[in-house]
N, C-alpha and C positions, 0 to 999 in steps of 0.2 A: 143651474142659474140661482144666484141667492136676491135677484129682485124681490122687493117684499115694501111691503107699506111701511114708512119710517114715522113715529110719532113725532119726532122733531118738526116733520114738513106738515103737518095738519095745520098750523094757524101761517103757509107760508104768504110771502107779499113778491107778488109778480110785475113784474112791467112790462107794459105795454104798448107801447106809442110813447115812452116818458113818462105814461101813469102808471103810481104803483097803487096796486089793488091787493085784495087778501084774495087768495086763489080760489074762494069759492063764487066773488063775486068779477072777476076776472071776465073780460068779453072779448072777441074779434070779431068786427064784422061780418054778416053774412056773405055782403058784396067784395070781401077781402080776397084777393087773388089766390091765398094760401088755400080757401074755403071756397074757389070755384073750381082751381084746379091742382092743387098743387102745386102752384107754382111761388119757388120761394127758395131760398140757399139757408145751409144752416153751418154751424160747427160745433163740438162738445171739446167743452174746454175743463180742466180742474184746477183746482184749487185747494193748495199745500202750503202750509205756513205763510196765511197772507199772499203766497204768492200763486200766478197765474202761470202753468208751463206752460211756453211755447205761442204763447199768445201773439206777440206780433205775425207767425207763421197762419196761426188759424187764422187770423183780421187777413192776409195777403190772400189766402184760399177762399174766403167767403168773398172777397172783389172780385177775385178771379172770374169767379163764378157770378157772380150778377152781372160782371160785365159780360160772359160770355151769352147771358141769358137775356143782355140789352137792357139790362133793366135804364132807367132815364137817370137816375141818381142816388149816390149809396152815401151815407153819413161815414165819416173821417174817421178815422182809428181812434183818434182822438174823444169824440162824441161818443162811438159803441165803447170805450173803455169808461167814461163817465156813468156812462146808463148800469154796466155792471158794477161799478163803484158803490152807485145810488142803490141798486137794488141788494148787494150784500150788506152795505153800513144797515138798511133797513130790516134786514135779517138776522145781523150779528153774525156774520159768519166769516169763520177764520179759516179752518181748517177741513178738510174732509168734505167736499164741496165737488159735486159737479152742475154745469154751467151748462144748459143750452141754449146759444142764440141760433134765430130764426129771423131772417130777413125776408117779408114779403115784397111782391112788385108793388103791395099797396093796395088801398081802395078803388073801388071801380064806380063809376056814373052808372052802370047799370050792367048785371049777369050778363056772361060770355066772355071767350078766349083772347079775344083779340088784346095787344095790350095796348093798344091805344084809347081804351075805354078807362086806362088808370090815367088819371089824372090828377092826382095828390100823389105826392113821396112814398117814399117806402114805408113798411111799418118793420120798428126795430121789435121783438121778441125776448124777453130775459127772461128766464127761465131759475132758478137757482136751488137748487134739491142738498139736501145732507146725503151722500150719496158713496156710501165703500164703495171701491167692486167689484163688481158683478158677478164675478165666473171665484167656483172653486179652487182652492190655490192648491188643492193635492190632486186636483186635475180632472177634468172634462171630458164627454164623449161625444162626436159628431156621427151624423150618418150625410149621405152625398144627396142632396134635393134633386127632383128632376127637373128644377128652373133653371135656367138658365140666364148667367148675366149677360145684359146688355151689351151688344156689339157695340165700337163707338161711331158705328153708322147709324148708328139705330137712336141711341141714348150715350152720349160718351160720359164714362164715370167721371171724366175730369169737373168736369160740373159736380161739383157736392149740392144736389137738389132734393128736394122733398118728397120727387117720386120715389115710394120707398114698397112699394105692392109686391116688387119681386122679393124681396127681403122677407116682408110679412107673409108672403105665401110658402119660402123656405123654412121661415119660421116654425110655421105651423104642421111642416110634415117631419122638423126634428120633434114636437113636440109630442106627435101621435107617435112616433116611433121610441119616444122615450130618451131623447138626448139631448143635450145643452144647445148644443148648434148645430146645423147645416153647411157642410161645405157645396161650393156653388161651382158650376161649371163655364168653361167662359163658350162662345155659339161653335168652338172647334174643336169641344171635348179637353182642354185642360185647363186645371186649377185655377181659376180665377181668388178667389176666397171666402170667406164665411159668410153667412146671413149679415155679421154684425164686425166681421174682424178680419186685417191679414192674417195671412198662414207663412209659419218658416217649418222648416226641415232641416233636421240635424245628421250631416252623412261623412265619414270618417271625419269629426272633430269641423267639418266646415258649416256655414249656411247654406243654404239652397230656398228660395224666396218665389214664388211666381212674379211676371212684371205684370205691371199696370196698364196693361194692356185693355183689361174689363175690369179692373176697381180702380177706387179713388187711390190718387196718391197720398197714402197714408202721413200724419206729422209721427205718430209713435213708431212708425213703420220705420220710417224715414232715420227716427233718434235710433234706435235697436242699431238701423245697419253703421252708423254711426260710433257706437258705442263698441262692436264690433271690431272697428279698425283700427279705433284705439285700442284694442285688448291683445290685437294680434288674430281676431278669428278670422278666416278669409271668409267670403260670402257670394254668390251668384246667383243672378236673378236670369231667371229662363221662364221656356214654356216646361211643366211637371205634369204626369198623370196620375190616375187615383194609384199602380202598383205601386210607384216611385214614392206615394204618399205614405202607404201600407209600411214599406220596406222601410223606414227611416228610423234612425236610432232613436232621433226623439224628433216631438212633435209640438210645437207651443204656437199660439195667436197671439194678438196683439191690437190695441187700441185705447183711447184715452178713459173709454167708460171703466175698460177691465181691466186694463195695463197690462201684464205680461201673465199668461195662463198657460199650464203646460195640459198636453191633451193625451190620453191615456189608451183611447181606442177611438178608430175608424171603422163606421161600418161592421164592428164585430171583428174587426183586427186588433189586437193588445199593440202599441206603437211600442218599441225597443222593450223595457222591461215591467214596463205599467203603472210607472212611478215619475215623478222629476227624474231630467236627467242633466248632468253636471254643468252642458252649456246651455242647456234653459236655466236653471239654478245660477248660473254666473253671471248672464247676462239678464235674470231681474234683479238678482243684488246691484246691480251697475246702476240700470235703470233707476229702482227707488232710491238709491242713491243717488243719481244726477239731477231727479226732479224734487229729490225735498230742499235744492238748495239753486236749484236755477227758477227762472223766470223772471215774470214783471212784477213787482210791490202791487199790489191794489188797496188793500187796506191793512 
């Protein structure tokens, strides 16, 4: 992982309800639903020349999800695109840019679940980091967590929500074991996906992708298999298991933080040749290609 402290972000300015604050004096209620339980929708957005990929799809995903989650009322596309507006003019930031918004249920009249104790609006979250990233581009190693993702009896990933413990507890046994990520299990024994990312497999020249069955339905997921079919790559999304994962010519994840990262070993398996391989290599040429020149204008 090349997380690391950026000098750029030390003097950043945050918003928060509409106020923008310098992030060290930056607040959220204690009584805030985010800070009693978790509860809150988010999405990580970037920002490439001015512009925002795929942003109306994130704005659609994060309704989704409050309304799935009942929230009483979400600000207009319109509004959360003002607030990011507000908060990069106030940063100067153009380029190289990742965005997290965080929607809470809001303040609460007084500690506890119920959400009928929030009685003000949501609180909107902007977030805005100078931010490469994330994952090594000559490739990454995973080991398998013994967490398991949420059923969607239990937690459906379709809600993009803030419970994120199973994540961070994944997290922390690729970390003891020495490796970028955790690949995750779904409650039936096959490939869900990573701590932090989809997983695709590469098998004679096609894709192979688990479905979303236990993770979120991915937007960089979603472009990949897209960009795919424009290329001619065929693709299939099923249920996979870890030998299936082992045995794959190549291996790469995907997501908005990291974009497209190829993966070199599993668990102490070298994946195809322990290198990029031609259709990971092809298809994030495509990728960086399709997002330095689509999206929304913001500034």
């Amino acid at each position: 992982m090349l997380q690391q402290f950026d000098e750029r972000n030390r003097d950043l300015i945050v918003n928060v309800g509409g106020t923008l604050t310098h992030r060290d004096q930056a607040g959220v209620s204690p009584f805030d639903s985010v800070v009693q339980g978790g509860d809150a929708v988010w999405e990580g957005l970037r920002l490439t020349g001015g512009r925002i990929f795929a942003l109306d799809e994130h704005l659609a995903r994060l309704r989704r999800s409050a309304h799935a989650l009942a929230f009483s009322s979400v600000p207009s596309d319109a509004e959360i695109t003002e607030q990011i507006r507000r908060t990069l003019a106030a940063n100067e930031m153009v380029d190289g840019v990742h965005i997290r918004l965080t929607l809470t249920r809001g303040v609460k009249i007084t500690s506890g679940m119920d959400p009928r104790l929030n009685q003000s609006g949501p609180t909107l979250i902007v977030l805005a980091e100078h931010k490469d990233p994330v994952y090594d581009k000559s490739g990454i190693r995973l080991i398998t967590s013994s967490v398991r993702r949420s059923a969607p009896d239990s937690l459906d990933p379709k809600i993009h929500h803030n419970n994120l413990l199973t994540s961070i507890l994944a997290k922390i046994e690729a970390n003891v074991a020495g490796a970028d990520d955790a690949v995750m299990l779904d409650n039936r024994g096959f490939i869900a996906e990573t701590n932090a990312t989809h997983i695709f497999m590469v098998d004679e020249g096609s894709l192979q992708t688990p479905t979303t069955v236990a993770c979120p339905e991915g937007i960089t997921r979603a472009t990949v298999l897209r960009l795919a079919s424009e290329a001619g790559i065929g693709f299939w999304e099923d249920d996979y298991t870890l030998p299936q994962l082992y045995n794959a010519a190549e291996v790469f994840v995907t997501g908005t933080m990291g974009g497209l990262a190829p993966v070199v070993a599993v668990d102490g398996r070298t994946i195809g040749s322990g290198s990029i391989g031609p259709v990971t290599k092809q298809l994030t040429e495509l990728y960086a290609s399709h997002t330095a020149t689509a999206g929304t204008v913001v500034v």
